[in-house]
C-alpha positions in Angstrom: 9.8 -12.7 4.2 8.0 -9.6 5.5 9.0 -8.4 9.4 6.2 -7.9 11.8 6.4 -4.7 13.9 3.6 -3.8 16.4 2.0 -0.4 15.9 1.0 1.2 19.2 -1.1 4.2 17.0 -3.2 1.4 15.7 -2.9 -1.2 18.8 -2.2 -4.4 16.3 1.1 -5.4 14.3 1.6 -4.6 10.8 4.0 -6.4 8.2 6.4 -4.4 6.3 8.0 -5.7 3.3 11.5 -4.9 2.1 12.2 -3.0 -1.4 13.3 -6.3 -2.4 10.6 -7.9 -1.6 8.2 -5.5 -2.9 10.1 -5.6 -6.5 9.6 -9.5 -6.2 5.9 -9.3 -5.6 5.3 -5.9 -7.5 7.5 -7.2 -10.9 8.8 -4.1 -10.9 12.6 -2.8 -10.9 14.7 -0.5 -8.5 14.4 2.7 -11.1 10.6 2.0 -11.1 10.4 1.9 -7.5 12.3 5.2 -7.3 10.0 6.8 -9.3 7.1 5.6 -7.5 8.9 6.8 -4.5 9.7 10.2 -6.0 6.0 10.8 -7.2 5.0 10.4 -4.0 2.5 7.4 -4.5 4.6 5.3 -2.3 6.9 6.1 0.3 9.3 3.9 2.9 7.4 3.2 6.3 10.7 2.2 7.8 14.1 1.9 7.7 16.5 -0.6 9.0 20.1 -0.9 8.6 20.1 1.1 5.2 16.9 -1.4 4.0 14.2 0.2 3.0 10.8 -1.0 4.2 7.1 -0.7 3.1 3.9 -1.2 4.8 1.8 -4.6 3.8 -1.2 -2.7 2.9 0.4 0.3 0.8 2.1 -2.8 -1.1 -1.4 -4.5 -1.6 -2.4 -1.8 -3.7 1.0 -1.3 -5.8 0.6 -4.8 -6.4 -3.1 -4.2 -7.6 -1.9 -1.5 -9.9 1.0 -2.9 -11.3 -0.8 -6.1 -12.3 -3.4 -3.3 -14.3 -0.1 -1.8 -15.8 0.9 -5.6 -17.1 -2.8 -6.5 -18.4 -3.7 -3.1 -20.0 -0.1 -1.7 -20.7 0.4 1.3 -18.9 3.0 4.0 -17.9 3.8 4.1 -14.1 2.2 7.7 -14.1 -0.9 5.4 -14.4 -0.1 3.2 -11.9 0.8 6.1 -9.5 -3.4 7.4 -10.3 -4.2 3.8 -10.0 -2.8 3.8 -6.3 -4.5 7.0 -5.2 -7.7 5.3 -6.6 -7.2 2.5 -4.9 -6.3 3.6 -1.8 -9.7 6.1 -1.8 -11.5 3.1 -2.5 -10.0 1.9 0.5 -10.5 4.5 2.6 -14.5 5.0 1.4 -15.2 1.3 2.8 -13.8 1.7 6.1 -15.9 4.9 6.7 -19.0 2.6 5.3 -18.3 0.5 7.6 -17.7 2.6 10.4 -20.3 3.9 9.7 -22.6 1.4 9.8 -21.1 0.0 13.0 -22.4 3.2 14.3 -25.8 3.1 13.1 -26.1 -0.5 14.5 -25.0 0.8 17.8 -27.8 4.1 17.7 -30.3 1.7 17.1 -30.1 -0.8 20.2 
């Protein structure tokens, strides 16, 4: 079950899942989760009493990715560009929509 820790940076709590967890959701194993570690695609958020935990969100889109490595049959060097896609992608609509927000608020 994921923990719930409050960040102060971004004033609202954030679940973190443990490596556990994350190989559960993820269908992935402990070398493969090493490896994703070591590239640098995904990295540990927190640690707690030698566990290992991950933030909700980077999860979402390892999750994305590895389900694309299942249906299409890829390497995990593709899932690690998969990731950085994803998480572009990500980042692109929240400055849209920040964006917009401020537009809205020029224009009253």
């Amino acid at each position: 079950m994921p923990i719930q820790v409050f960040d102060a940076t971004l004033q609202q709590p954030m679940d973190y899942l443990s490596t556990a967890e994350v190989i559960t959701l993820c269908e992935l194993n402990e070398e493969e989760i090493a490896e994703l570690i070591e590239y640098g695609a995904l990295s540990s958020d927190m640690e707690v009493e030698e566990n290992i935990f991950f933030s909700a969100q980077r999860v979402q889109h390892l999750k994305t990715a590895s389900q694309h490595r299942r249906d299409y049959d890829l390497d995990l060097f593709a899932v690690v560009l998969l990731m950085g896609y994803l998480q572009e992608i990500a980042d692109l609509k929240q400055q849209v929509i920040n964006l917009q927000a401020i537009v809205q608020q020029s224009i009253r």
